[in-house]
Phi, psi and omega in degrees: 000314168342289193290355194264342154318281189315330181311323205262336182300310161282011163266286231245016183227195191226158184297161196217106233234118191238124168238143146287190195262021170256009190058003173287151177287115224242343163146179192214163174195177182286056177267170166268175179196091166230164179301134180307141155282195205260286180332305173282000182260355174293346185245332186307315205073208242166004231316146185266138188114345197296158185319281194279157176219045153239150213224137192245130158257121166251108155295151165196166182258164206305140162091003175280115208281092170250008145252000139329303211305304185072158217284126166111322197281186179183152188286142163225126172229125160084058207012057195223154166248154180223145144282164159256094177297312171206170198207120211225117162276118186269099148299151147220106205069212181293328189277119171299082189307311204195157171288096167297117191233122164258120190261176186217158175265134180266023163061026207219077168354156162267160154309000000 
């Protein structure tokens, strides 16, 4: 049951590119990226003041070093930059299926 995530993640998703806030690359892995629903954003969080308020929900698989990146850094999926508001490991049992990632577009095309 575990492996059937990642199965669905590397079918329907696209690569997802972790960078720091110096543009080095920190490693890549597979996620989904759709827009939040009114449920899910009760949980992203936030900094208050901040520009943008619309929110991204990301799947990704287990081992994609999206806390390599450090304060400054960001995702790039599908040419989009993203910050990372929160980043969450869904167990089942023992096994870690996916990533929960809630993301914001950092307003910035990738490279």
């Amino acid at each position: 049951m575990t492996e059937l995530f990642g199965e669905v993640i590397r079918a329907c998703g696209k690569e997802l590119i972790c960078r720091r806030e110096d543009g080095a690359e920190t490693g890549r892995g597979m996620a989904i990226v759709r827009p939040m629903n009114g449920k899910d954003r009760q949980t992203a969080g936030g900094a208050l003041g901040s520009e943008r308020n619309d929110r991204f929900l990301g799947l990704a698989e287990p081992g994609t070093p999206v806390e390599n990146i450090g304060p400054g850094g960001w995702l790039e999926w599908s040419g989009q930059r993203y910050e990372v508001l929160n980043c969450q490991p869904i167990p089942v049992g023992d096994a870690v299926t996916h990533l929960w990632l809630a993301l914001r577009p950092c307003g910035a095309v990738a490279p």
